[in-house]
N, C-alpha and C positions, 0 to 999 in steps of 0.2 A: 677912281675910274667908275662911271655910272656905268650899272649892271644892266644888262638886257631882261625887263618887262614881259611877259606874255600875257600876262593879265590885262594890263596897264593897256595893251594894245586893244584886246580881246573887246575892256571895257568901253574905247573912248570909239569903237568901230561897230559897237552892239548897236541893241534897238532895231525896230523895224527897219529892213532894206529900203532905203531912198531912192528917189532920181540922182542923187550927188553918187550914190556910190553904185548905183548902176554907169553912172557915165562911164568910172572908171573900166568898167567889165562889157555890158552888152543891155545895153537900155531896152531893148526888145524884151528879151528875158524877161525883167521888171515887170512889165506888161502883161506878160504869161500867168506869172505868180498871183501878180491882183485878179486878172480874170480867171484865175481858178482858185483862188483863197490861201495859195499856198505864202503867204505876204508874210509873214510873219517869222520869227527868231526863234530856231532851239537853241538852247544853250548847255544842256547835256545829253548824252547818250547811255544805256547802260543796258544790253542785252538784247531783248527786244522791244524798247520802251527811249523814246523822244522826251524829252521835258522843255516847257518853252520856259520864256521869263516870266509868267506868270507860276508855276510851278505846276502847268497841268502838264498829265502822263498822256501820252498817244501810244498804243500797239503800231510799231512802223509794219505793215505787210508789203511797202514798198525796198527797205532792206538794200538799200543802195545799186538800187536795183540787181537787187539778190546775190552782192557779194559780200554782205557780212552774214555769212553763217554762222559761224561763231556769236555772233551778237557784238553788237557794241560797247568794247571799251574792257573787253576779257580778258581777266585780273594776269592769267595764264599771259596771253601775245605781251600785254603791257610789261609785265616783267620779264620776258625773254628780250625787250627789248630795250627794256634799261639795265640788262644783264647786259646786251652788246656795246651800247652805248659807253657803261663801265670797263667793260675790259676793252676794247678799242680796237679791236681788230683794225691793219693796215687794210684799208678801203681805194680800190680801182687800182690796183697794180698792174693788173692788165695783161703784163706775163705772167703768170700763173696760173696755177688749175687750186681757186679760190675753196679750202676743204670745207666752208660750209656751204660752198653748191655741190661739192662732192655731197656731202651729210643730206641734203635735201632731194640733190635727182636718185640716190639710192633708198629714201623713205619713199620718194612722191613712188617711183617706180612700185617699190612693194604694195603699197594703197592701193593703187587700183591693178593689179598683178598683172603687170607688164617686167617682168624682172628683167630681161633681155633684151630690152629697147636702149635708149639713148634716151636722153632729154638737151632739150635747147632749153636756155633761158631767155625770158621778154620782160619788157615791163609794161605790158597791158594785153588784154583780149586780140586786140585790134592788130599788134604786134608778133601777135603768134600766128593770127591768120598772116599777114605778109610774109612772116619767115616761112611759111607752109607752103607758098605759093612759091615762094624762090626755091624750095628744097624739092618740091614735088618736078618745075621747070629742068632742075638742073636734073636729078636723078632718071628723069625720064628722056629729056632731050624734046621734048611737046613742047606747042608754044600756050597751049588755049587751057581754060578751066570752065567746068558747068556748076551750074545750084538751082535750086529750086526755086520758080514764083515765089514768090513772099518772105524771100529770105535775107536776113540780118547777119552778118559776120563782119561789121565794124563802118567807121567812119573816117577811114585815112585812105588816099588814091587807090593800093589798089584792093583792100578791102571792098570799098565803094563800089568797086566791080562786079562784085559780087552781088551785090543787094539787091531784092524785088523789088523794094518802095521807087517809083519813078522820080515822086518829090524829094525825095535826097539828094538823089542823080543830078537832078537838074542846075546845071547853073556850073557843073563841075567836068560837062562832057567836050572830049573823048576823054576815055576812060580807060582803063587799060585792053590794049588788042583780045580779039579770042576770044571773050567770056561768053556764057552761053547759058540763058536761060530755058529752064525745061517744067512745065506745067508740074507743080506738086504730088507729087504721087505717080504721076505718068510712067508706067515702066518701059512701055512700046517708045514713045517721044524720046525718054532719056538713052533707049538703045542706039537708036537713031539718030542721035546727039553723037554717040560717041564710036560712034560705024567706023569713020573716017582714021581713028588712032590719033587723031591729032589734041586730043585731049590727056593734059596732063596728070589733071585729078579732078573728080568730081566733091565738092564740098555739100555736107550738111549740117544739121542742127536734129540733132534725136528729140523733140520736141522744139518747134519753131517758138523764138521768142515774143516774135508781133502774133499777138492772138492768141496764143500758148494753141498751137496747132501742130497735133500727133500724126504719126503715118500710120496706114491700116495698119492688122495683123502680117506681122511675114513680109511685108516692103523692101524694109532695109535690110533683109537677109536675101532679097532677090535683087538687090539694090548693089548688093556686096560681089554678090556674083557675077550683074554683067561689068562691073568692074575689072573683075580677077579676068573675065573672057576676054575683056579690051584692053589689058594691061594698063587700066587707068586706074592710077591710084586713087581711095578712098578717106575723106579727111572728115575726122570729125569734130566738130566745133561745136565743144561743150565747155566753152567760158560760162554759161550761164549753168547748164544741165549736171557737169560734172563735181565731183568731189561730195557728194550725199546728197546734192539738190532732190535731187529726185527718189530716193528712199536706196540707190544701190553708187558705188563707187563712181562706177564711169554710167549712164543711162543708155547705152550702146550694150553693155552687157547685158542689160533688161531685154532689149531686143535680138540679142544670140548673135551680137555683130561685133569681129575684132577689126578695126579699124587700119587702115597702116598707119596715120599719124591721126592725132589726138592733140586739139589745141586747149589748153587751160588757162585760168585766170581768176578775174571774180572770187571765189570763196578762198583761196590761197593767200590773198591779200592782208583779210579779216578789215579791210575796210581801210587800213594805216599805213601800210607801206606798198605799191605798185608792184605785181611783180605777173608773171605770166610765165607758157612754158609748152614747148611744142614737144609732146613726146610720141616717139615713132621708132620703128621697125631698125636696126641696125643697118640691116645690108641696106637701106635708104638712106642713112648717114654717109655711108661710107663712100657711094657714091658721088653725094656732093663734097666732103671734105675728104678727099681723094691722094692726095699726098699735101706735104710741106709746104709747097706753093700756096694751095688751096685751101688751108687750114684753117686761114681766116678771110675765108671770101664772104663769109657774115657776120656778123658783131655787132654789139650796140655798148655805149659808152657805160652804163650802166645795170647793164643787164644781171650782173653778180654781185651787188652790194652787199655789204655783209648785212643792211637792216633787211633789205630785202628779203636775201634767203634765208634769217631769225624768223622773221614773222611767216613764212611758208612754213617752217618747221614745226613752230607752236600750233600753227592751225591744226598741221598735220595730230599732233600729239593732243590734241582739244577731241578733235573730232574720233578720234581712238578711245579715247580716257572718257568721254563723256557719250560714247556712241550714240553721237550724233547722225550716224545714218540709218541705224533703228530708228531714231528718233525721229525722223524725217518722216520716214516711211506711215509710223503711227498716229504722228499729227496729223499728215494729210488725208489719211483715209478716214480721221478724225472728221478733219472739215470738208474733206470732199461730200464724204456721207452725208453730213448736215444742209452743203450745199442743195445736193439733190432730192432730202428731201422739201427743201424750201422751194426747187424750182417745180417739184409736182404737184405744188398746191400753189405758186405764185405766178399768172401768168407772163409776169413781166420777166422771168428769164428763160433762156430759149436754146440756151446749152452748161452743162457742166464739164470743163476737161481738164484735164494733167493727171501728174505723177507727183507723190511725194509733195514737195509743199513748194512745187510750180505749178499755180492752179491759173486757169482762164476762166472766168465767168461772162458769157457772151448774152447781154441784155437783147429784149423784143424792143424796139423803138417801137414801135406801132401801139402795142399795150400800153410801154411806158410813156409815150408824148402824143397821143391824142388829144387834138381838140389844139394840136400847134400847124393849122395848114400854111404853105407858099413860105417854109423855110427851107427847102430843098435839101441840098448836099449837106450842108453844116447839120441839120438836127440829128442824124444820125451818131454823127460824133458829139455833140453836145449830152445826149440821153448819158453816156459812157461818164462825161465830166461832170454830169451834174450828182451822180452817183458816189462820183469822186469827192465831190465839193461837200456834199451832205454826210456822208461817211467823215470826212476831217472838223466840217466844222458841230457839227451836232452829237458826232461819238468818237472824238479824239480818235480814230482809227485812218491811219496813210492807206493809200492803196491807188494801183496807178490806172488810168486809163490809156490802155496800149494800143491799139488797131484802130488806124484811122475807119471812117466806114462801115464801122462794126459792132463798136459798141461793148466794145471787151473789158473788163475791168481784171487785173493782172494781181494775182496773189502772190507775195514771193519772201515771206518774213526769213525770218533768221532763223537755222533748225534748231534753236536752245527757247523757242519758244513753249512756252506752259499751255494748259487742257483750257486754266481758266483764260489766258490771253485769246483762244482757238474758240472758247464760248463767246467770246467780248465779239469779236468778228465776224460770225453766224449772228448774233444778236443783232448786229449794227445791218448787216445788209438785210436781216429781213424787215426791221422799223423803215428802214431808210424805203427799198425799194417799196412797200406796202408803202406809205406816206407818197411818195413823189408819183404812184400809180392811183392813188385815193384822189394828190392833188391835181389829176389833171393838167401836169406839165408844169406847176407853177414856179419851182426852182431850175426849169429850162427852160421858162420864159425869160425869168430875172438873169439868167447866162446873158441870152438873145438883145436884152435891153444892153448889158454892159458893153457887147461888141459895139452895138451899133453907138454907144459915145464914143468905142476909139475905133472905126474902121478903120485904119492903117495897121491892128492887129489882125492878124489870122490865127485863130486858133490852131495849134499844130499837138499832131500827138508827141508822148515823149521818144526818144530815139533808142533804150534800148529796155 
């Protein structure tokens, strides 16, 4: 019997991404990748570090988009999971109460000290926000939900409801009934929003992902409040923020805010097996799975696999063992520090923000791409890509451009990142923006020129 290959596959499907094997997936995509240089094949992963087929190293600060915390390919998950793999645990039985999501919603709960909650299990970000919205509808009996301008909590129907970017929206509406957008920060508007009680929960993000944009001081503890006053409940969507992102447990503790339900995801994963996790207030449980009937009015076919809840475990035990949320915390004030002082002597950047090592660096377009007139809308986002493109291709360093319009370049490595990877990265932005501000736009030109060979591209920022 000929054996199953993975190499064999790996190998005859490597190489620089094609048009052939774009057909198969989304030929647009392909597109994206040439006009921003991402064209190219890694072929290993290992901590905080890409290697392509040539054998060079890249620092990723894009981190899958910041859910390998753990880092890539950590020796720890790998063997917890060909631990599972070997002893074989019966997988989707479906009637049962599976003991290693026992074993996991009782660690995940201690982590971030919620000991008296409940947890739901998901298998993505996006899936935790939906269950959040079905448990907050049913618990409350509300039909509507609010968020803020410019906010991201997924890409499935009614996630999508939620979201500020109008260009996701579009092409996908109506959208789910009720949702209700309320100016960022706005605390009078969001009262006002939620006067009526017909609001079931107001959703946030304790640091917004597009832009990496914070709320004042004291926000989201007045945030919390007219909540509790309008008996709306409070969700927080920290798929990206949660689990040490940010230098503490949940980034909502940072802020003096206990949430009723808390959606997770992202750093749970360590990048290998899907998994997600709404965890929230009991008597909000109880509500929606209410008796026997009701006990499974939500489910998802996979949501408790046994690889799943291995690799949640491991992380959990990685980031304990290796106190990775110290460690968070100390890189980034590492690099945040370094960033500001590079933006007080550079004037091409024109803000420094985050926590912990979810940084935003918000570029000057006007510094940076002078001397580019009657390119309108697009040069704003291009200053953000070109930053992006010079960083990968001249100092092996990923890093993402996030905010359409803005010019934001998005920090989010892995928190098992090193001091010397943290100098590789401060080093690379300050050559890079000094050179593209010295050049006078010259690697936002050559962006400019590449569009216009394929106008049927639009350049789009990434989605999360």
């Amino acid at each position: 019997m000929t054996g199953f290959d993975l190499q064999s596959i790996l190998d005859a499907y490597g190489g620089p991404p094609t048009v052939g094997d774009a057909a198969h997936l989304n030929p647009r995509f392909l597109d994206l990748l040439r006009l921003t240089g991402f064209d190219r094949r890694f072929v290993r992963g290992e901590g905080a570090w890409l290697f392509d087929e040539r054998g060079d190293r890249y620092v990723d600060a894009i981190g899958g988009y910041a859910c390998l915390s753990v880092g890539r390919n950590h020796p720890v998950v790998r063997e917890a999971l060909e631990q599972a793999l070997r002893i074989g645990p019966p997988t989707l039985v479906q009637f049962e109460v599976p003991p290693l999501a026992v074993a996991l919603a009782d660690r995940l709960k201690r982590f971030v000290d919620r000991p008296e909650d409940r947890v739901f299990f998901v298998n993505s970000g996006t899936e935790a926000v939906e269950a959040a919205m079905k448990i907050a509808r049913a618990a409350t009996g509300r039909p509507g939900f609010a968020h803020w301008s410019n906010a991201f909590h997924g890409l499935t129907f009614g996630a999508l409801s939620l979201n500020g970017a109008a260009w996701l929206r579009r092409g996908f509406e109506p959208l789910v009934p009720g949702c209700r957008e309320v100016p960022f920060g706005d605390l009078a508007a969001l009262e006002a929003t939620l006067a009526d009680r017909s609001i079931a929960a107001f959703f946030y993000e304790p640091i917004q992902g597009k832009g990496v944009i914070e709320h004042g001081t004291g926000v989201l503890r007045e945030v919390a409040e007219i909540c509790r006053r309008t008996g709306t409940l409070l969700v927080a969507d920290e798929v990206q923020t949660g689990l040490g992102r940010t230098g503490a447990a949940l980034a909502s503790d940072q802020d003096g805010v206990q949430p009723d339900l808390v959606c997770l995801s992202k750093a749970l994963s360590a990048g290998m097996v899907p998994v997600g996790a709404v965890v929230g207030r009991a008597a909000i449980f109880d509500r929606v799975f209410d008796s026997i009937e009701r006990s499974v009015v939500h489910s998802s076919t996979f949501r408790e696999n046994p690889l799943a809840m291995t690799a949640g475990l491991a992380v959990l035990q990685v980031l304990e063992d290796e106190r990775l949320v110290a460690r968070a915390a100390a890189a980034g004030r590492r690099l945040i520090d370094g960033l500001r002082k590079l933006a007080a002597r550079e004037p091409g950047i024109a803000a420094v923000r985050g926590r912990g090592l979810m940084i935003g660096l918000e570029l000057d377009p006007h510094a940076m791409a002078f001397g580019l007139p009657g390119y309108g809308s697009h040069t704003t986002t291009l200053v953000g890509q070109a930053v992006s493109v010079r960083m990968l291709v001249e100092h092996r360093v990923l890093v993402q451009s996030t905010a359409k319009s803005s010019a934001v370049i998005k920090v989010v490595p892995p928190l098992v990142i090193s001091d010397d990877d943290v100098d590789r990265i401060l080093e690379a932005f300050t050559a890079t923006i000094a050179d593209l501000r010295r050049g006078r736009g010259a690697a936002i030109r050559g962006l400019l020129d590449m569009i216009a060979r394929a106008p049927d591209v639009v350049l789009r920022e990434s989605v999360r």
